[in-house]
C-alpha beads as a LAMMPS data file, in Angstrom:
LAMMPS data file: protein, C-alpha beads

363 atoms
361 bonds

1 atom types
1 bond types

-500.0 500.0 xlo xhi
-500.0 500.0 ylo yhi
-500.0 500.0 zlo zhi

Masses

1 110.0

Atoms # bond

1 1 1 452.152 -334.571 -26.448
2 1 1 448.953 -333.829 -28.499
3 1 1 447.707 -337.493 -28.044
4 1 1 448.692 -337.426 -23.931
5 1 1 446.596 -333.852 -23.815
6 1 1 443.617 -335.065 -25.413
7 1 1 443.480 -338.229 -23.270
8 1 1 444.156 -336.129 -20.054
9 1 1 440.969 -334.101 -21.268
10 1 1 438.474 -337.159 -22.134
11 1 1 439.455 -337.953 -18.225
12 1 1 438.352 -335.062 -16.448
13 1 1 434.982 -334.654 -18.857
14 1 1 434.136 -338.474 -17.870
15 1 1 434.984 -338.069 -14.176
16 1 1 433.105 -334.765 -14.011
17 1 1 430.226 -336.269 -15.663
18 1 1 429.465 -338.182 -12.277
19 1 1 426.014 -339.209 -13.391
20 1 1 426.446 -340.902 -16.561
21 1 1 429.333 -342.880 -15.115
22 1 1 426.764 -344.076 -12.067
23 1 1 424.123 -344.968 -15.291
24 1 1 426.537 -346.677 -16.873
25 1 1 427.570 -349.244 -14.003
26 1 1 423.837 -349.450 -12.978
27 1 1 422.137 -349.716 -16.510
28 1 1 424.787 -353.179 -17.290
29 1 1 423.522 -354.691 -13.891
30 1 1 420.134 -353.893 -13.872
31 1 1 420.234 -355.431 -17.631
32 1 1 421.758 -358.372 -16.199
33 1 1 419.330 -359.262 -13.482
34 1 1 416.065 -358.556 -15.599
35 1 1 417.052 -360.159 -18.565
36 1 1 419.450 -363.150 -17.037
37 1 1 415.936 -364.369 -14.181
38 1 1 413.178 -362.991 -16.997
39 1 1 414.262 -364.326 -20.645
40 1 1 413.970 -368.150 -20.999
41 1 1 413.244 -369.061 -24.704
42 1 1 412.948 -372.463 -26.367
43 1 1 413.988 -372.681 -29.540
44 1 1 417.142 -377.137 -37.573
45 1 1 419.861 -377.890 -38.655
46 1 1 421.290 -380.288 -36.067
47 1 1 423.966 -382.189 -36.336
48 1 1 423.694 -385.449 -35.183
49 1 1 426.758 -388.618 -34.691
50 1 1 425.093 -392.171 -34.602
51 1 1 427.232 -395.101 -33.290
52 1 1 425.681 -397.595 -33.829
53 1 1 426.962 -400.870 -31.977
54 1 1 424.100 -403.266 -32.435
55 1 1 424.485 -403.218 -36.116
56 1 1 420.784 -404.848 -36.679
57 1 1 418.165 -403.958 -39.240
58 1 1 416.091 -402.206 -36.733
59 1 1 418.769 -400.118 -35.547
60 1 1 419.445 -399.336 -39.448
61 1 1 415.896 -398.325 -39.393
62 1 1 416.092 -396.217 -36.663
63 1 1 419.269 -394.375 -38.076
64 1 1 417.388 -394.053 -41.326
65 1 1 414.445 -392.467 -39.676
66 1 1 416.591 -389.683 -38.017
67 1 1 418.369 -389.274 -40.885
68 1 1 415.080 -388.874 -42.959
69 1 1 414.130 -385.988 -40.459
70 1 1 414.494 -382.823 -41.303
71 1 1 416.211 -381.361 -38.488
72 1 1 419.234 -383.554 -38.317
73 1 1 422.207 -383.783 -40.367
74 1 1 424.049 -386.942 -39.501
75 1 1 427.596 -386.513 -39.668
76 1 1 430.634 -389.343 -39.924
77 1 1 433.136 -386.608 -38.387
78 1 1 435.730 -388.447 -36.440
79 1 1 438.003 -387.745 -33.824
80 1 1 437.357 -387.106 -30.185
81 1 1 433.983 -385.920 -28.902
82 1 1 434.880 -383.367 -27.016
83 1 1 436.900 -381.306 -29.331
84 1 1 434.096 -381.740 -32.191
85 1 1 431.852 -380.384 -29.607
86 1 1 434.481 -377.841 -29.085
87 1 1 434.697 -376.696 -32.919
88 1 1 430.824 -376.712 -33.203
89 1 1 430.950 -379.404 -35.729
90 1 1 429.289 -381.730 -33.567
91 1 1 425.253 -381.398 -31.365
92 1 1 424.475 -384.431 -30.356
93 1 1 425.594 -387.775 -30.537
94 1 1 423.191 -391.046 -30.105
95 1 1 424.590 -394.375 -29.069
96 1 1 422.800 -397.130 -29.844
97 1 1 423.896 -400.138 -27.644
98 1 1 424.215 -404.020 -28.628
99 1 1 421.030 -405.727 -28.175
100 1 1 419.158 -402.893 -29.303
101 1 1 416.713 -404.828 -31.644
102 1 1 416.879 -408.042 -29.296
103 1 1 415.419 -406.014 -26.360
104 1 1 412.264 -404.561 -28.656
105 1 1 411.917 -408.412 -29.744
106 1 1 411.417 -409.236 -26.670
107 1 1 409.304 -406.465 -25.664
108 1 1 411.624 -405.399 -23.065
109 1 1 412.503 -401.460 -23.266
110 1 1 416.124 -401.179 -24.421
111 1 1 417.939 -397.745 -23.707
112 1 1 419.888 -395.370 -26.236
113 1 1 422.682 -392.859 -25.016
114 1 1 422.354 -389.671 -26.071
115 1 1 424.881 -386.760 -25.038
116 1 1 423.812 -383.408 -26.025
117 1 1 426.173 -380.178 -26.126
118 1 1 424.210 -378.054 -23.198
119 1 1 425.828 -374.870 -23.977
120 1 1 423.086 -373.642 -25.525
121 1 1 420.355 -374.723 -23.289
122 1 1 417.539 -373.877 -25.900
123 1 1 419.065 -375.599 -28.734
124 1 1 419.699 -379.262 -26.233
125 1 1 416.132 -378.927 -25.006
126 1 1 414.770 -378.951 -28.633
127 1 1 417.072 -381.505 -29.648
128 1 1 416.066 -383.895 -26.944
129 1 1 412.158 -383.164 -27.940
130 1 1 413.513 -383.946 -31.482
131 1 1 414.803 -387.346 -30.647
132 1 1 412.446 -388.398 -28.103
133 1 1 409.564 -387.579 -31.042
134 1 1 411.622 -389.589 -33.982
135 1 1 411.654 -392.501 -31.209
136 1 1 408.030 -392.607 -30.260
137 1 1 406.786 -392.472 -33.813
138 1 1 409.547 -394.990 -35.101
139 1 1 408.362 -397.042 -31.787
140 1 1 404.379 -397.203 -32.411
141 1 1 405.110 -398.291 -36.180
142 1 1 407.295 -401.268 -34.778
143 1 1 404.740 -402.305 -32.266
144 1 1 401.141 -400.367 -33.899
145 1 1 400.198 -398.765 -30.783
146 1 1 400.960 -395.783 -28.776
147 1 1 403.956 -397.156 -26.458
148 1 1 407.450 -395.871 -26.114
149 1 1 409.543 -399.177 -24.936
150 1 1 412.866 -397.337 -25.821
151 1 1 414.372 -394.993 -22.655
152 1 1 416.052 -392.234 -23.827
153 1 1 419.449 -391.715 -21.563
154 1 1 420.176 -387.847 -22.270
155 1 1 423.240 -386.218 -20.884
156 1 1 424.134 -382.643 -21.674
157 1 1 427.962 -381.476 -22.564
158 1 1 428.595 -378.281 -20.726
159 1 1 425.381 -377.588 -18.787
160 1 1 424.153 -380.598 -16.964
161 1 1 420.919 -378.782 -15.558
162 1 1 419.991 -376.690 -18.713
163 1 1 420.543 -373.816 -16.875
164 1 1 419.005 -370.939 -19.158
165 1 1 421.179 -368.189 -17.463
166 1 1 424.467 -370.444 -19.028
167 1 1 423.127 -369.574 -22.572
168 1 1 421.546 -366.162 -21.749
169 1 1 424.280 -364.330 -19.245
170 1 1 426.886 -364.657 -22.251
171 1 1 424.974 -363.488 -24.593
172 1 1 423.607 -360.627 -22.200
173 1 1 427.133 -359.487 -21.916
174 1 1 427.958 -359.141 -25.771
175 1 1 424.854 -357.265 -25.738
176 1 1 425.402 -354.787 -23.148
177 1 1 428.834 -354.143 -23.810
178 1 1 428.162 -353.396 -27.477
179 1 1 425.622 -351.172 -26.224
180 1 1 427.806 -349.318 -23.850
181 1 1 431.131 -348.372 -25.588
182 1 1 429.316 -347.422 -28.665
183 1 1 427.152 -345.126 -26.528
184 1 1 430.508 -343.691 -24.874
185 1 1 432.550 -342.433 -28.020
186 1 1 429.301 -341.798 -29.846
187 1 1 428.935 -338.949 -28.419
188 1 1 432.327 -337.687 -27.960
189 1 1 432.859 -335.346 -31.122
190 1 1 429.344 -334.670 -30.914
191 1 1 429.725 -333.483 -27.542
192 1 1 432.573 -331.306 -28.732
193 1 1 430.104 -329.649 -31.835
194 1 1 427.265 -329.081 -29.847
195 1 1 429.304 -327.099 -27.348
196 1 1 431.768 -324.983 -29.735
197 1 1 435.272 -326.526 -29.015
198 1 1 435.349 -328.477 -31.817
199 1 1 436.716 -325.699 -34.074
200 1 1 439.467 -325.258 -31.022
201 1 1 440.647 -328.862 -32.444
202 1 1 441.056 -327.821 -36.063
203 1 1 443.281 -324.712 -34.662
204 1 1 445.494 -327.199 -32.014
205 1 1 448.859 -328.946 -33.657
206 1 1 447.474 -332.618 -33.785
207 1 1 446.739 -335.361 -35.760
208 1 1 443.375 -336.790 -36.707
209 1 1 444.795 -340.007 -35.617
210 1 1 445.713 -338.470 -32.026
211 1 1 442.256 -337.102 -31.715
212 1 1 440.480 -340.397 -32.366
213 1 1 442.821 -342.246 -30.356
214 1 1 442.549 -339.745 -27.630
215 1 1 439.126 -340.535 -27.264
216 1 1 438.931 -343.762 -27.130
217 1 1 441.726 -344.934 -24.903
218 1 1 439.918 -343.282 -21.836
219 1 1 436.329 -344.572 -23.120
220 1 1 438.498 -348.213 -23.471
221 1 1 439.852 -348.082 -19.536
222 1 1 436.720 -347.614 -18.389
223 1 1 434.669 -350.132 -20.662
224 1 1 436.780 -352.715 -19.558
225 1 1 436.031 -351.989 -16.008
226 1 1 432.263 -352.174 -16.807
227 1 1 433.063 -355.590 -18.771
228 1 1 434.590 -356.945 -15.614
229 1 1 432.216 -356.001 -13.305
230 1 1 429.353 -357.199 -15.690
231 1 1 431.048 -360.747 -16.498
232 1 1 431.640 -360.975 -12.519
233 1 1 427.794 -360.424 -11.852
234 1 1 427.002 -363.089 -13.928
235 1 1 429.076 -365.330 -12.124
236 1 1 427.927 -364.421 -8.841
237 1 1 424.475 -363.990 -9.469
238 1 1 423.886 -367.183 -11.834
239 1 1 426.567 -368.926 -11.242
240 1 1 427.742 -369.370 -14.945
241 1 1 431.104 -370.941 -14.848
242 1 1 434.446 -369.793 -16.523
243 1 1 435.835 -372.701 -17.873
244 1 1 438.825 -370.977 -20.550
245 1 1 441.739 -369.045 -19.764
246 1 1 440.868 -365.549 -17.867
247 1 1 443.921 -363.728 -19.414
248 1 1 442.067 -364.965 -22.706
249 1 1 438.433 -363.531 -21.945
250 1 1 440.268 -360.229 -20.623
251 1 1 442.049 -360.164 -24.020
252 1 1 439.065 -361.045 -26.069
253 1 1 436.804 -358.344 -24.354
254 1 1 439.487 -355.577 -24.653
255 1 1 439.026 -356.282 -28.317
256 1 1 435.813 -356.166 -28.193
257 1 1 435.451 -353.054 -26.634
258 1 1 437.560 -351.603 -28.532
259 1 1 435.614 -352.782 -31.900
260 1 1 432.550 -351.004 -30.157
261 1 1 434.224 -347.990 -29.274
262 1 1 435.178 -348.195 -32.558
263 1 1 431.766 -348.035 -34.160
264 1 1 430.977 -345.454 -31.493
265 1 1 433.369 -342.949 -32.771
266 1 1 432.711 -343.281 -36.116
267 1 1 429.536 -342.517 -35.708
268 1 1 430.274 -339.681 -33.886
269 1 1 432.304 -338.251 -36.659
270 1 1 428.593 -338.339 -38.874
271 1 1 426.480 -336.839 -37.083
272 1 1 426.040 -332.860 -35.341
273 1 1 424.360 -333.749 -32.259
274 1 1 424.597 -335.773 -28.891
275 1 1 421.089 -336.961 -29.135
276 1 1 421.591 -338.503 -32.587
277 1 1 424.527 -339.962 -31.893
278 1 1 423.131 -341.731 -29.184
279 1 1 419.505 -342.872 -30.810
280 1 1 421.898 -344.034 -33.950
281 1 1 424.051 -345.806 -31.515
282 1 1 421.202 -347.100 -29.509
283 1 1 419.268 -348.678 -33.113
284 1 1 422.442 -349.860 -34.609
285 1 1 423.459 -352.005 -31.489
286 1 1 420.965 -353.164 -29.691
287 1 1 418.385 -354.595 -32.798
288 1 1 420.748 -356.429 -34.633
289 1 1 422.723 -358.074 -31.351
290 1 1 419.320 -359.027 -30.015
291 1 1 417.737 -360.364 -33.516
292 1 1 420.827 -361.484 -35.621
293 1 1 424.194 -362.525 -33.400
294 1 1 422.652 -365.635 -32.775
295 1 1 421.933 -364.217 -28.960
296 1 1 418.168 -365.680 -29.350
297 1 1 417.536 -366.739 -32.732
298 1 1 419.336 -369.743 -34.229
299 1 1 421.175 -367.985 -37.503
300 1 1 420.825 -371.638 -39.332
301 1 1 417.348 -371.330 -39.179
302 1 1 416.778 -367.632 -40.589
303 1 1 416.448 -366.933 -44.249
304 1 1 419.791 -366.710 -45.911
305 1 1 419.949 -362.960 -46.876
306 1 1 419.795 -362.477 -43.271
307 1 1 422.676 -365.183 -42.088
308 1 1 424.794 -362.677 -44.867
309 1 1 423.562 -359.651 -43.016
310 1 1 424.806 -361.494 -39.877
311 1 1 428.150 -361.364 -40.763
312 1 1 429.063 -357.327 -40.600
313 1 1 427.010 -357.947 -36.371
314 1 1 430.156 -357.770 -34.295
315 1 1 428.181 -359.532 -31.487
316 1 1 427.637 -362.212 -33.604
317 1 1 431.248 -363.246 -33.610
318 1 1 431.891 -362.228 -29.209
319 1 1 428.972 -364.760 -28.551
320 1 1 430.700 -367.532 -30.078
321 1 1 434.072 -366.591 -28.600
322 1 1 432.418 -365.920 -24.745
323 1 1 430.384 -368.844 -25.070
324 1 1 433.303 -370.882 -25.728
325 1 1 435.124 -369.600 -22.924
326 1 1 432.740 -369.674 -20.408
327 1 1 431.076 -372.714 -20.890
328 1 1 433.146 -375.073 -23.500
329 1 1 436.757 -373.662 -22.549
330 1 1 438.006 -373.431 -25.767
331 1 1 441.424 -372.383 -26.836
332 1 1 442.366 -369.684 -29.052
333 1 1 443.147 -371.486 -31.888
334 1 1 440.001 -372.283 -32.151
335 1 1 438.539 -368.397 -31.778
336 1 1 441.047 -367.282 -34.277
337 1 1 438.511 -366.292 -36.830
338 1 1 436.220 -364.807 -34.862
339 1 1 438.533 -362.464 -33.292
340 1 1 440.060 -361.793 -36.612
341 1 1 437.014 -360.443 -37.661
342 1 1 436.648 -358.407 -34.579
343 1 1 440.250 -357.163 -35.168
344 1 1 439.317 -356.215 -38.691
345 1 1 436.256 -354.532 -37.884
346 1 1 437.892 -352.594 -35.279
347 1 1 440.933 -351.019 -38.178
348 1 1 437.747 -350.594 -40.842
349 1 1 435.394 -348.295 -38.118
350 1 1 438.962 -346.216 -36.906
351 1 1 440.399 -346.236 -40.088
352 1 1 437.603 -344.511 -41.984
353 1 1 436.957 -342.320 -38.443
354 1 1 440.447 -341.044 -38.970
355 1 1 440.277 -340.305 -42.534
356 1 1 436.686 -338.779 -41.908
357 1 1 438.503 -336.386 -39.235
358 1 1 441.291 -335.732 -41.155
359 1 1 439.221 -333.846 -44.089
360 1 1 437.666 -331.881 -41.619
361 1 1 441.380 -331.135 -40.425
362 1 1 442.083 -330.221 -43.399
363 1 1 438.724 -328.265 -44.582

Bonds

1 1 1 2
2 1 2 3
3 1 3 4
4 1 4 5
5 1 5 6
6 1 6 7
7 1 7 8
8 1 8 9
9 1 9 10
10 1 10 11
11 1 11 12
12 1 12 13
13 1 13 14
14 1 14 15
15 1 15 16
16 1 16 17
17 1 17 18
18 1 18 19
19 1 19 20
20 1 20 21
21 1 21 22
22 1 22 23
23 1 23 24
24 1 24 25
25 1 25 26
26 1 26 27
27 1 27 28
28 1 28 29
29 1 29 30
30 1 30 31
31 1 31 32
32 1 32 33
33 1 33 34
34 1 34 35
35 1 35 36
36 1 36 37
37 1 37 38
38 1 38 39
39 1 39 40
40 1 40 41
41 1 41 42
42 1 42 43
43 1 44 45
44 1 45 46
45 1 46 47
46 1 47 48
47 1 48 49
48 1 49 50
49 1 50 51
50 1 51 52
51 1 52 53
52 1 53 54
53 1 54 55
54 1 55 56
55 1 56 57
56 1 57 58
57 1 58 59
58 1 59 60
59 1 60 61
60 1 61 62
61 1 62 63
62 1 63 64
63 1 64 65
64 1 65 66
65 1 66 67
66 1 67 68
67 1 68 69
68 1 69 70
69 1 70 71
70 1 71 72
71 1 72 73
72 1 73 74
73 1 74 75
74 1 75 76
75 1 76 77
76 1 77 78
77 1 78 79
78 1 79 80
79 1 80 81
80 1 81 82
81 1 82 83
82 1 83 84
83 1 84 85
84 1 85 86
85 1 86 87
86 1 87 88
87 1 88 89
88 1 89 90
89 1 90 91
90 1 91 92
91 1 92 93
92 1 93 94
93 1 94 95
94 1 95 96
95 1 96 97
96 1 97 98
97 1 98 99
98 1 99 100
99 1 100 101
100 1 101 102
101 1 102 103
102 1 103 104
103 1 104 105
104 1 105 106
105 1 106 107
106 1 107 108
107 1 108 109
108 1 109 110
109 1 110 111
110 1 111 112
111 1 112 113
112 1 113 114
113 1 114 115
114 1 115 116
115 1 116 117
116 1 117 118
117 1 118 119
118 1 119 120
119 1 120 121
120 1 121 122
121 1 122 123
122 1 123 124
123 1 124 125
124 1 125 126
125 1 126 127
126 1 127 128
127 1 128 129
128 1 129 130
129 1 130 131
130 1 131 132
131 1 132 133
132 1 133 134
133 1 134 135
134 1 135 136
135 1 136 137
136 1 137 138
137 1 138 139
138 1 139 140
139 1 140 141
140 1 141 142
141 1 142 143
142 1 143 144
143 1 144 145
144 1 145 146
145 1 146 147
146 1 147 148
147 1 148 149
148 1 149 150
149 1 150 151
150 1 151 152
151 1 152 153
152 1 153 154
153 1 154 155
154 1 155 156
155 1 156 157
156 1 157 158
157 1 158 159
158 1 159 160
159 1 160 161
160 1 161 162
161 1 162 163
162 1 163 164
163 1 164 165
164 1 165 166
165 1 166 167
166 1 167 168
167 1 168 169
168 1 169 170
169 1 170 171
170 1 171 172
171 1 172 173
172 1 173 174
173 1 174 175
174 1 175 176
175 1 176 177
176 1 177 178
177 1 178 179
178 1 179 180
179 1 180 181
180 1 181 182
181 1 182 183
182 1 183 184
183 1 184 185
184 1 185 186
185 1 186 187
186 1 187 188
187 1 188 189
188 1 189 190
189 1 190 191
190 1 191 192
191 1 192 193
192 1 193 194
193 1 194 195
194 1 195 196
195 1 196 197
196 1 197 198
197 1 198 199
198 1 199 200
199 1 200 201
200 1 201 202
201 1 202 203
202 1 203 204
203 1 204 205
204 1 205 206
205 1 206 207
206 1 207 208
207 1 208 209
208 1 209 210
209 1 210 211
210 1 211 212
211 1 212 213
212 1 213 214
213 1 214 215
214 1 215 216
215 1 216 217
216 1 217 218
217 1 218 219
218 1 219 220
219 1 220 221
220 1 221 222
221 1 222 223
222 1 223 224
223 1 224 225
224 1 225 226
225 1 226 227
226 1 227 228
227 1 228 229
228 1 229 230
229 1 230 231
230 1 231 232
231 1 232 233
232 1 233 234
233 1 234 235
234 1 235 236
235 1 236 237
236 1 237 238
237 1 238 239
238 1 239 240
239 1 240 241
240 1 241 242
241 1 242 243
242 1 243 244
243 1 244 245
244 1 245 246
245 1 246 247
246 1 247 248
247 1 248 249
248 1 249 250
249 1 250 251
250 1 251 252
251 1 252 253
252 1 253 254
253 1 254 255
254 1 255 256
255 1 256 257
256 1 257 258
257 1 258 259
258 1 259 260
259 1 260 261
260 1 261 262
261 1 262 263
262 1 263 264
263 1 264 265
264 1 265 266
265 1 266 267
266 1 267 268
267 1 268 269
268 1 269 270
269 1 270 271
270 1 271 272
271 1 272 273
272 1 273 274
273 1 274 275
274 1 275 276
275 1 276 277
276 1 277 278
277 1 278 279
278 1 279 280
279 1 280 281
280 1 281 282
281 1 282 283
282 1 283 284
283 1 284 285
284 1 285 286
285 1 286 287
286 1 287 288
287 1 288 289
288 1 289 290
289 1 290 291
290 1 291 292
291 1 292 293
292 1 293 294
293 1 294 295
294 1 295 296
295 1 296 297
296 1 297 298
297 1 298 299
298 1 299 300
299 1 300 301
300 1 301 302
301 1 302 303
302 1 303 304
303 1 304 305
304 1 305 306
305 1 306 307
306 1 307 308
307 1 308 309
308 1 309 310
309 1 310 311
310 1 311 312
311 1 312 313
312 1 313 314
313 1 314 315
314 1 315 316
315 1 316 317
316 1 317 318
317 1 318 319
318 1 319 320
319 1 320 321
320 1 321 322
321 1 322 323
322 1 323 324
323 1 324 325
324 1 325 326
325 1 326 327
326 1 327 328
327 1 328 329
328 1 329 330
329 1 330 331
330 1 331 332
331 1 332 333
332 1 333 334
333 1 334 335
334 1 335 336
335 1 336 337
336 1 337 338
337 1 338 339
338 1 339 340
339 1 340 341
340 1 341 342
341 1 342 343
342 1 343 344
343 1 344 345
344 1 345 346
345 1 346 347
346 1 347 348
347 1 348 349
348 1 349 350
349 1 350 351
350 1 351 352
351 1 352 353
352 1 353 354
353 1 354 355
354 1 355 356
355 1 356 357
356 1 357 358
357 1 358 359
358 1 359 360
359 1 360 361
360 1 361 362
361 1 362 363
């Protein structure tokens, strides 16, 4: 009954507290709309399939030239294209066609295919700039002058146009939903010390885990409905498409809420205030989802003691799993690990929340 009580309580504060639920629908939207029509960023480590069907010494030297680059990785992965794509093992793939080398003999402009995996708009647009730049300097050696005789053929996997919002409204939404539910269980015990009743707690017959469970199962209703409403203003306003299972992004954003709530209420149980509660929450989100989930900056290219600090960013392991939804429609077999670590990090921030709680309990 202790755990039903406390939930029934975290209710009426959050529906009496009519203003900061109106905030916290428009803050997610207005978020949306600047950042989804305002950010539009361009931005190594690429890896790169060559089939090569003409099989001639200059199309050896043009393999050897990309290869010699040092922003592509060529890979011999095999298997279908689509699921290589699918398991991020694969960026592009080049196809050089027969009568490659026959077509520059004869001065005639050959073409190469080259299909590029568009869910990350940024990323294809560099790629192509890549390729078309390895070309023209690998075509003014052959012929000692300026010309480009080869036409590049490009065709992006997953986002034909190179829509910016299809790379940005994902990430936007592992952004503000970190922000949110760690800003509403943040301040929850704090809330509760500032205005006297947290003593009342120590004095009531309950659990630490009923408290901290209390709190966040009311906090977890109602992040989910901002989740829904934010993924569905994407859609409408940008059109970004949901190409996996919508069971499986409902599931995968419960979990992630619930990983941010999470972090929310632990820090909640550190601190003796609302307002530092919320600036902690507020630094500890927003920074490192912006700078290192991979939401802007590639990961590959950043300094390694920073691709290790990477790993403890929840966001950094939503993005992959709501980019793959969206736009690739993966499965989740292949999102297991990332929502394994979400799952983990989720037990770590309420397991050492209730064990923080239940010394005070106890105190």
């Amino acid at each position: 009954m202790g755990l039903v009580g406390i939930i029934i309580k975290e209710f009426k504060h959050i529906f009496r507290d009519y203003r900061t639920l109106m905030v916290l629908f428009v803050m997610p939207i207005s978020q949306m709309i600047i950042f989804g029509y305002a950010m539009d960023l361009q931005i190594k480590n690429i890896n790169i399939k060559i089939t090569d069907y003409d099989k001639s010494t200059l199309s050896r030297e043009l393999s050897t030239k990309i290869d010699g680059s040092s922003f592509f990785s060529i890979t011999s992965e095999d298997g279908d294209l689509n699921e290589l794509f699918q398991q991020r093992l694969l960026h592009a793939v080049l196809t050089i066609p027969v009568g490659f080398a026959g077509d520059l003999n004869s001065r005639a402009s050959p073409e190469v295919d080259v299909i590029i995996d568009g869910s990350d708009s940024t990323r294809a647009v560099i790629i192509r700039q890549y390729i078309s730049g390895i070309i023209m300097e690998f075509s003014s050696e052959l012929r000692g002058g300026d010309e480009l005789p080869i036409n590049i053929v490009p065709s992006y996997a997953y986002n034909a146009e190179l829509n910016s919002a299809f790379f940005f409204v994902p990430g936007l939404t592992a952004l503000i939903m970190i922000m949110v539910s760690a800003l509403l269980t943040s301040i929850t015990i704090a809330r509760e010390k500032e205005q006297g009743t947290f003593d009342l707690i120590k004095l009531s017959p309950v659990h630490a885990y009923e408290v901290i469970l209390g709190k966040v199962i009311p906090y977890l209703i109602l992040s989910m409905f901002i989740g829904i409403f934010v993924i569905v203003s994407g859609v409408f306003l940008f059109g970004v498409p949901i190409r996996g299972s919508y069971l499986t992004l409902l599931l995968y954003l419960f979990i992630y809420c619930l990983t941010g709530l999470s972090f929310g209420i632990l820090i909640s149980t550190l601190v003796s205030t609302q307002q530092a509660a919320m600036l902690i929450a507020m630094i500890a989100t927003l920074l490192p989802t912006l700078f290192l989930s991979g939401f802007i900056f590639q990961l590959e290219a950043m300094p390694k003691i920073l691709q290790i600090i990477s790993w403890v960013i929840p966001a950094r392991y939503f993005l992959v799993i709501i980019r793959g939804l969206m736009l690739k429609g993966n499965t989740q077999g292949e999102l297991l690990l990332y929502t394994s670590m979400l799952i983990l990090f989720s037990i770590v921030f309420l397991g050492i929340s209730i064990r923080r709680f239940k010394a005070y309990l106890e105190s």
